[in-house]
TIGUFI-150342 format. One record per residue (C-alpha): residue number from 1; residue in one letter; z, y, x. Coordinates in steps of 0.2 Angstrom, whole numbers. Layout:
REM TIGUFI-150342
[NUM,'A',[Z,Y,X]];
...
REM end
This chain:
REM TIGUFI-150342
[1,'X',[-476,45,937]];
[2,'X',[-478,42,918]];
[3,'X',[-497,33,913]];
[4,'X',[-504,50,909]];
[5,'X',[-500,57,924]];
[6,'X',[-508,44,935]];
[7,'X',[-525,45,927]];
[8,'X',[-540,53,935]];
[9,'X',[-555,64,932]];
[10,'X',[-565,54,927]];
[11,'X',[-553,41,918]];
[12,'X',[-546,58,907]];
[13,'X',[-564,66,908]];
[14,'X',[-575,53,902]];
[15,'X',[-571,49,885]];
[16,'X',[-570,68,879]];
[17,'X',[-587,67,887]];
[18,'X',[-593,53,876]];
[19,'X',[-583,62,860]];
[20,'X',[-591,80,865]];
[21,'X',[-609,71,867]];
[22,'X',[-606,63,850]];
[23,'X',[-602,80,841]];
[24,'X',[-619,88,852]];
[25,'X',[-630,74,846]];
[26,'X',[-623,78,828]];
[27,'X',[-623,97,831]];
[28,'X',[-641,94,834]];
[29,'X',[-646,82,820]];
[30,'X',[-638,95,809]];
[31,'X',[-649,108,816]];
[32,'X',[-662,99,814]];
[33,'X',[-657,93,796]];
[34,'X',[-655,111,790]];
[35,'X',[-670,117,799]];
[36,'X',[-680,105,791]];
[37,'X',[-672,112,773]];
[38,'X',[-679,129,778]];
[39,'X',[-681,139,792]];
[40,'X',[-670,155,780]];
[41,'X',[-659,143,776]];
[42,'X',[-655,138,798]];
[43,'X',[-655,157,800]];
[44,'X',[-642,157,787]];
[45,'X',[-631,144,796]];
[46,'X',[-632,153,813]];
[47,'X',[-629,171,807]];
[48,'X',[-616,164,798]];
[49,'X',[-606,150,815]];
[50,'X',[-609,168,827]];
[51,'X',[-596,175,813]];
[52,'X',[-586,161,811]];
[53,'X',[-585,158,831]];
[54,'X',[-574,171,830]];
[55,'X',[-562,166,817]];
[56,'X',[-563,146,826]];
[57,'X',[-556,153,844]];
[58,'X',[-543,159,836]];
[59,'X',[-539,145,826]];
[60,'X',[-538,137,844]];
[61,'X',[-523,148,849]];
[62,'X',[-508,138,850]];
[63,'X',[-517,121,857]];
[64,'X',[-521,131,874]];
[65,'X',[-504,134,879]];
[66,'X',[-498,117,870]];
[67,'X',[-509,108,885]];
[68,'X',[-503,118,898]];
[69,'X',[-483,118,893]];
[70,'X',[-486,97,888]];
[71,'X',[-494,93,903]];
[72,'X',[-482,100,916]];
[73,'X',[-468,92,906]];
[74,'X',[-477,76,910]];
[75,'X',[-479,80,926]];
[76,'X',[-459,84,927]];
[77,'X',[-456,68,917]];
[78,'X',[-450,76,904]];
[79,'X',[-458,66,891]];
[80,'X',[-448,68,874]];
[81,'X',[-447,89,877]];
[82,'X',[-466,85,880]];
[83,'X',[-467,78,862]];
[84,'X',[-453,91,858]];
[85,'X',[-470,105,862]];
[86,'X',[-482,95,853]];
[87,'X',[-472,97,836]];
[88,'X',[-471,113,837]];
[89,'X',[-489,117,845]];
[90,'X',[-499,108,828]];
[91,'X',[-485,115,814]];
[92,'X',[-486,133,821]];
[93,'X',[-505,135,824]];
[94,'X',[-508,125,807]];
[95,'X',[-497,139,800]];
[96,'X',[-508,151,811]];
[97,'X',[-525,146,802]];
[98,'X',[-520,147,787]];
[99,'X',[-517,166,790]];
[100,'X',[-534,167,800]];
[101,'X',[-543,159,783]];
[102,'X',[-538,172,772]];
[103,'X',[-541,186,783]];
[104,'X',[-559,178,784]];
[105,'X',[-561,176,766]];
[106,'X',[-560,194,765]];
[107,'X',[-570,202,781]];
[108,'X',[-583,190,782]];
[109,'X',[-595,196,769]];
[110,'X',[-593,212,777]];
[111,'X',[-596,207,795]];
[112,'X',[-611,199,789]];
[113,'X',[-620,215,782]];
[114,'X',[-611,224,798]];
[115,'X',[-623,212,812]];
[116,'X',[-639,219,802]];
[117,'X',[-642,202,795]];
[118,'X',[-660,199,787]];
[119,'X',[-659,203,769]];
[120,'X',[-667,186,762]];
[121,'X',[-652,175,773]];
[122,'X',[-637,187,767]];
[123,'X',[-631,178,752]];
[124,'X',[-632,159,761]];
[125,'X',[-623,167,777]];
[126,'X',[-606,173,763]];
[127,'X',[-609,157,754]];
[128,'X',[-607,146,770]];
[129,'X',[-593,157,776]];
[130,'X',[-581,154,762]];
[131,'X',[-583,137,763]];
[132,'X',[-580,137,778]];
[133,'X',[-566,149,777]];
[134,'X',[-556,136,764]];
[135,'X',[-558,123,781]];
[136,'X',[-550,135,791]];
[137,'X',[-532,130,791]];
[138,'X',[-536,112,792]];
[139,'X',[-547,115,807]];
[140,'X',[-530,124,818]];
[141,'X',[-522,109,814]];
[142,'X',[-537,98,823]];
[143,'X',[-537,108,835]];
[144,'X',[-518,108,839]];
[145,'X',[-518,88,837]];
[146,'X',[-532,86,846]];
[147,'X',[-524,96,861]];
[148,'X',[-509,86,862]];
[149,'X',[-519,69,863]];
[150,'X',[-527,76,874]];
[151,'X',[-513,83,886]];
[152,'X',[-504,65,883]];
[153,'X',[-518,56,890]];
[154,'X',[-524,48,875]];
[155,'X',[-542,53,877]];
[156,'X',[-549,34,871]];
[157,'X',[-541,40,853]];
[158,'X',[-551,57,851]];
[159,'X',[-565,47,858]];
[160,'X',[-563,36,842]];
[161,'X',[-559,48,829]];
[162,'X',[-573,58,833]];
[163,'X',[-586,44,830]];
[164,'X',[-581,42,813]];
[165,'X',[-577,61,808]];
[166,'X',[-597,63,817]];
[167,'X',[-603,47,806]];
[168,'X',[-598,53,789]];
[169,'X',[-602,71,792]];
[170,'X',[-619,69,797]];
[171,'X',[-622,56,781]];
[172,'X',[-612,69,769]];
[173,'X',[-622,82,777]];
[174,'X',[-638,74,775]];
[175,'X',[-634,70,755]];
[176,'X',[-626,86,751]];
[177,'X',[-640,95,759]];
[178,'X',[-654,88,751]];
[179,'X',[-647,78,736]];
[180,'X',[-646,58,733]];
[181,'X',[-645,51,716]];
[182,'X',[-633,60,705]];
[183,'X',[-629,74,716]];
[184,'X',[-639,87,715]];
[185,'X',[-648,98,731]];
[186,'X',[-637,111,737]];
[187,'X',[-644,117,753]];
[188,'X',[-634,128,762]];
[189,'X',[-618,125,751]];
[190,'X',[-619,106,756]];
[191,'X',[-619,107,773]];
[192,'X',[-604,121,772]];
[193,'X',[-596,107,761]];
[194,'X',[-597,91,771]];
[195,'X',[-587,103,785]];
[196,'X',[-575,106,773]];
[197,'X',[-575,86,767]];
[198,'X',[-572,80,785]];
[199,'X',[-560,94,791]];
[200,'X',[-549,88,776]];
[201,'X',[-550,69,779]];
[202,'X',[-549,72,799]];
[203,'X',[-530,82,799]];
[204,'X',[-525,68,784]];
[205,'X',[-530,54,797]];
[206,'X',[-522,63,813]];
[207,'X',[-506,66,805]];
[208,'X',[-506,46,805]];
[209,'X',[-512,44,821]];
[210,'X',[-500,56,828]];
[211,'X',[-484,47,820]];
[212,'X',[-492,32,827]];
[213,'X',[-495,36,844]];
[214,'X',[-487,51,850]];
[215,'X',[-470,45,839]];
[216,'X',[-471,65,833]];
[217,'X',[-458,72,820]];
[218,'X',[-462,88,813]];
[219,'X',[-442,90,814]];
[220,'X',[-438,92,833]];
[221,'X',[-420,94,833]];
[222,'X',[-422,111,847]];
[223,'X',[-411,124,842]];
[224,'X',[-415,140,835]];
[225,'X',[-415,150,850]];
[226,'X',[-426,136,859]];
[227,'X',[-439,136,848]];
[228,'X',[-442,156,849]];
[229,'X',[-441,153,868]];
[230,'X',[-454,139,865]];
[231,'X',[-463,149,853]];
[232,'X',[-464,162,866]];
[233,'X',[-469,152,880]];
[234,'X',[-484,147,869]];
[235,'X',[-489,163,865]];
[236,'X',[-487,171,881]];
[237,'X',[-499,154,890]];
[238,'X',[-509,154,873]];
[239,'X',[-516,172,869]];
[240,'X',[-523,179,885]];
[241,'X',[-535,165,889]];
[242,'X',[-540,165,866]];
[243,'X',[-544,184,865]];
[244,'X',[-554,181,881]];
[245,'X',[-566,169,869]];
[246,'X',[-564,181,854]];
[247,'X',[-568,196,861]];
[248,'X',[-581,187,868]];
[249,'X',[-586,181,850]];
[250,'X',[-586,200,846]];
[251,'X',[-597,204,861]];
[252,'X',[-609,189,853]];
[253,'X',[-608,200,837]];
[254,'X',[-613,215,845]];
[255,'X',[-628,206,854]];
[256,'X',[-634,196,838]];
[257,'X',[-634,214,829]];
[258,'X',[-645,219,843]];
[259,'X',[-659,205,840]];
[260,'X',[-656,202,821]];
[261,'X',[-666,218,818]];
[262,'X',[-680,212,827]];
[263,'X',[-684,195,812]];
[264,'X',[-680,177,811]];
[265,'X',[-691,171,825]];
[266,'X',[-680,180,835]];
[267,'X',[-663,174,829]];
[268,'X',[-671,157,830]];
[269,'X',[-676,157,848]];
[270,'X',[-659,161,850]];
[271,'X',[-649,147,841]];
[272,'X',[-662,131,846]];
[273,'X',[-659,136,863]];
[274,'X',[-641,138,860]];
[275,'X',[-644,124,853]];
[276,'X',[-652,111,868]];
[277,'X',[-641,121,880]];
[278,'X',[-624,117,872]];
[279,'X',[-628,101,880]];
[280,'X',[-625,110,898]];
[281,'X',[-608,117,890]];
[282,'X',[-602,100,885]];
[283,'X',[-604,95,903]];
[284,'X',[-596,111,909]];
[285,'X',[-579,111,895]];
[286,'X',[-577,92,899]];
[287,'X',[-574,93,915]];
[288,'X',[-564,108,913]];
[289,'X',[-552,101,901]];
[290,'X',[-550,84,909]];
[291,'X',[-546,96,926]];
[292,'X',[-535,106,915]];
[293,'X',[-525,92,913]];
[294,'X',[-524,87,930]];
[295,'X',[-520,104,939]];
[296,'X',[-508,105,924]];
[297,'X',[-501,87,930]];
[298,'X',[-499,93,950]];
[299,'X',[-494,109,945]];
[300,'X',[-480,105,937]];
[301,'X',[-475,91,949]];
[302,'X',[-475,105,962]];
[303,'X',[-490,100,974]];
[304,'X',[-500,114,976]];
[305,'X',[-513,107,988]];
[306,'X',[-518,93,978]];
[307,'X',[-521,108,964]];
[308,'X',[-531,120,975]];
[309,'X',[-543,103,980]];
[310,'X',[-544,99,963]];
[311,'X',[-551,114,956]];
[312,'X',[-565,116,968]];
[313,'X',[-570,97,966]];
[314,'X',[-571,97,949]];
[315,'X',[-581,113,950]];
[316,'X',[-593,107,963]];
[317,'X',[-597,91,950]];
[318,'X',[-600,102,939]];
[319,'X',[-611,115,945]];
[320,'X',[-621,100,952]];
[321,'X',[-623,90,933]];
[322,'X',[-625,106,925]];
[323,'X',[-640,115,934]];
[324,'X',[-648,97,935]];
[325,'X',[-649,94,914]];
[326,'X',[-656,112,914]];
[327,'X',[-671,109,927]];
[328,'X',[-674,94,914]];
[329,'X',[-671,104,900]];
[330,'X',[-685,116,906]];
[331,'X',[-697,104,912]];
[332,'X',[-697,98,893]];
[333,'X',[-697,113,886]];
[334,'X',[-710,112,873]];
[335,'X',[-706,94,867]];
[336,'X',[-686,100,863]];
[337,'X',[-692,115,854]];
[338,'X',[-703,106,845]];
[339,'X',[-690,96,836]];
[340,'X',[-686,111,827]];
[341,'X',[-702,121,823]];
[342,'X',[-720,123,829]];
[343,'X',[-719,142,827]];
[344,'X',[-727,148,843]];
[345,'X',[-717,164,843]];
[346,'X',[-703,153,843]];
[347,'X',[-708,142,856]];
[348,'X',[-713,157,868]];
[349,'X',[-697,164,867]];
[350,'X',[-686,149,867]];
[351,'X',[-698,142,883]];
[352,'X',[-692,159,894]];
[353,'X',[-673,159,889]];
[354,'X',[-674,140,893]];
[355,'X',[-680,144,912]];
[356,'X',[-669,158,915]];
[357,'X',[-654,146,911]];
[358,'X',[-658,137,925]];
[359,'X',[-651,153,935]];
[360,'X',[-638,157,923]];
[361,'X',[-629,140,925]];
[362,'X',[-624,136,941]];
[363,'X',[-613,154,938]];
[364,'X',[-607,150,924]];
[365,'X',[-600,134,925]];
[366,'X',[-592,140,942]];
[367,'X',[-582,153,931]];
[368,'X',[-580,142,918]];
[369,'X',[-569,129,929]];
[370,'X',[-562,141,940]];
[371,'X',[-556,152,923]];
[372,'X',[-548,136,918]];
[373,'X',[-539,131,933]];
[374,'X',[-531,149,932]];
[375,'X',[-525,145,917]];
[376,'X',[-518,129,918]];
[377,'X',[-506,138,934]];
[378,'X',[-504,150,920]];
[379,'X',[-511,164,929]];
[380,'X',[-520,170,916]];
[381,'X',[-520,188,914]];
[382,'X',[-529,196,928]];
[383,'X',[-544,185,926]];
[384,'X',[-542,189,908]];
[385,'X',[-542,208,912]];
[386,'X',[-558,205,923]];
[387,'X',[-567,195,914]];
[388,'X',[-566,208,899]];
[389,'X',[-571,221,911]];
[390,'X',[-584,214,917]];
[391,'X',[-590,210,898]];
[392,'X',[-589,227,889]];
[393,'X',[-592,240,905]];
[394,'X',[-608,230,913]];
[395,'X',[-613,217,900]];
[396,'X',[-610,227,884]];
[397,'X',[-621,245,887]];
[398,'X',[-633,235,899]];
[399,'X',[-638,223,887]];
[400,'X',[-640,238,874]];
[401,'X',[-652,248,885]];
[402,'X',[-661,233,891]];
[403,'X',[-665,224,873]];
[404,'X',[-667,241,863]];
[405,'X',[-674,255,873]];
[406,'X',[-682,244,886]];
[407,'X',[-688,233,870]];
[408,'X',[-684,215,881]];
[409,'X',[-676,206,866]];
[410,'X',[-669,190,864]];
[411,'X',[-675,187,882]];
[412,'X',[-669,202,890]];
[413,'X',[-650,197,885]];
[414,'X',[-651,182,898]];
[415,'X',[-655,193,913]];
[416,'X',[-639,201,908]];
[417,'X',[-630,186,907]];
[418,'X',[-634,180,922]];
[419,'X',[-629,196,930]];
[420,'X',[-613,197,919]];
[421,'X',[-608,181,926]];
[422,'X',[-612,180,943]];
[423,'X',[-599,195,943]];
[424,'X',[-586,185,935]];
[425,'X',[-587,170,945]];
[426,'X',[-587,178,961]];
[427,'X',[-571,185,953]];
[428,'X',[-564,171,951]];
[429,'X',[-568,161,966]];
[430,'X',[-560,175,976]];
[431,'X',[-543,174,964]];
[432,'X',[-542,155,967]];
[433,'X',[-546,156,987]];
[434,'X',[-533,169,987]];
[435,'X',[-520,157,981]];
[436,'X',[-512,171,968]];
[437,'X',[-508,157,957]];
[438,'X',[-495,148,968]];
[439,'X',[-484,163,964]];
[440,'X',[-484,157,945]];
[441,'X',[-467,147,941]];
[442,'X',[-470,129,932]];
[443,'X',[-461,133,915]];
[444,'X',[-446,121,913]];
[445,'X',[-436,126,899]];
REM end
């Protein structure tokens, strides 16, 4: 048993908990910086992350399966084919990205005017997209790096390279923003830029930090043939579970186009809920990447009783720490809002979609964890196929008629969430009771 293998939940979970809560707390000091700036300017920023969501998930691709195929190796004891993967997983989605950032350069501004964005935010939303774009391809290879640390164990490391990528982003966010000494104000264009300044900085470190650690050589030695197989295997792990989250960020696209009509107070209730409540998902992915690991770890090493255990564990944590923060969230309501605006349209709104997510979490972190565990056995089509099913032949049409004919609005999309995904974890308790994933054969080549 390598030292990666032997870690727990909680020692693999609890740093990417401290990293995630970081990035929240700056997420949120960032909404609050650019809401401060002006409320168009905010509505700008969130019109414009719901477009590039898309393009982010994608830039994920590779990483996925890199965790999966990295962390069975481990669990084989196959530690130099594990580092074999990791070469190959951060060169090929870095590759990947930088196909994903031209495609976005060019579809962007049209997707933009496609969601029905307010005329007066149109020209921030392109602005901070092509930024952003340019920060594309640095961001796969993040994502990829951050993937294989992660699937190695070395959770302590993200833990401190988030803390200083967070620390300079927020003070380059801040002056960029709203100017300090020579440099000028630049509102929006600042905060698109400190992204872009601390993507760049953050890949230049990690390709140190890999070299050091990891002992990575971005020449593996693998033949031809094995790197297609590979390439392959990655792919295959990878694209299912991905085009889940970016059809999922189309179906978000759909859904904004359905509110943006109805004014900024309604697109803000939205984000600063988001917002808060991306709090609830860094509890939520935490635990499901630290359990990724694990179920990857047993998996591998062939012990399917421990993996089945595991799962439901690590959901019934979950489940339990998630609804809790969102009672709490609710029962301070007004005060959280109020960090971002006074408007009482605004606090209405954003008050009833903060009670209703007491509902929708418990079912959503149950999917969330069991989805994940699926994945990491590398079942992954089926609850793929189900979870999309359930997305665009109930949440889709149903969220249409309840938010425009029925005239609910922002707040008439969380009763369909909750529905929506009641429906899928159900689905996926049933898949993982069923033990279908014991069929799937832990890749070895």
């Amino acid at each position: 048993m390598t030292s990666a293998t032997s870690k727990t939940l909680f020692q693999l979970c609890y740093p990417l908990f401290l990293n995630s809560f970081l990035t929240l707390a700056v997420t949120l000091i960032d909404t609050l910086i650019i809401s401060n700036y002006s409320d168009d300017a905010a509505a700008a920023v969130s019109i414009a992350n719901q477009v590039l969501g898309v393009a982010y998930d994608f830039s994920a691709l590779l990483g996925v399966g890199g965790v999966i195929l990295i962390s069975r190796s481990l669990g084989q004891e196959r530690e130099a084919h594990a580092r074999n993967i990791a070469s190959v997983t951060i060169m090929a989605n870095a590759a990947l990205s930088l196909l994903i950032a031209l495609v976005l350069l060019v579809a962007g501004p049209i997707v933009v005017e496609l969601i029905n964005t307010p005329a007066e935010i149109v020209d921030n939303a392109v602005l901070y997209i092509n930024v952003i774009a340019v920060a594309m391809t640095f961001n796969g290879f993040l994502m990829a790096a951050v993937s294989a640390l992660r699937a190695f164990g070395h959770v302590k490391t993200i833990l401190v390279l988030g803390l200083l990528a967070n620390v300079l982003y927020i003070v380059l966010e801040y002056v960029l923003i709203y100017g300090y000494g020579p440099i000028p104000e630049l509102g929006v264009f600042g905060s698109a830029l400190a992204t872009l300044s601390v993507r760049v900085s953050g890949a230049l470190l990690l390709v140190w930090v890999l070299t050091r650690n990891l002992q990575l050589r971005y020449r593996t030695g693998m033949s031809f043939k094995r790197l297609v197989i590979l390439a392959k295997h990655l792919f295959n792990l990878s694209y299912p579970s991905v085009m889940d989250n970016v059809a999922y960020g189309f179906y978000q696209l759909f859904l904004v186009s359905f509110i943006a009509g109805l004014g900024v107070a309604t697109v803000l209730s939205r984000s600063y809920t988001l917002a808060l409540t991306s709090f609830l998902t860094l509890i939520v992915m935490t635990i499901s990447q630290g359990n990724e690991v694990l179920v990857g770890y047993q998996f591998g090493a062939g012990r399917g009783a421990d993996v089945y255990r595991r799962a439901i564990r690590s959901a019934g944590i979950a489940v339990f720490l998630a609804t809790g923060v969102s009672v709490l969230f609710y029962l301070f309501s007004d005060q959280l809002i109020g960090l971002f605006t006074e408007d009482p349209e605004i606090h209405r709104m954003a008050n009833a979609l903060l009670f209703l997510t007491i509902f929708l979490q418990p079912v959503t972190t149950l999917n969330a964890i069991l989805f994940h565990s699926l994945k990491a056995t590398g079942d992954v089509y089926v609850p793929v196929i189900a979870s999309q099913l359930v997305m665009w032949l109930v949440g889709f049409p149903l969220a249409y008629f309840v938010c425009i004919p029925l005239g609910q609005g922002v707040i008439g999309l969380w009763y369909v969430f909750i529905l929506e995904e009641s429906l899928k974890a159900t689905f996926m308790f049933y898949r993982w009771s069923g033990g279908r994933w014991r069929a799937a054969v832990p890749v070895a080549s």
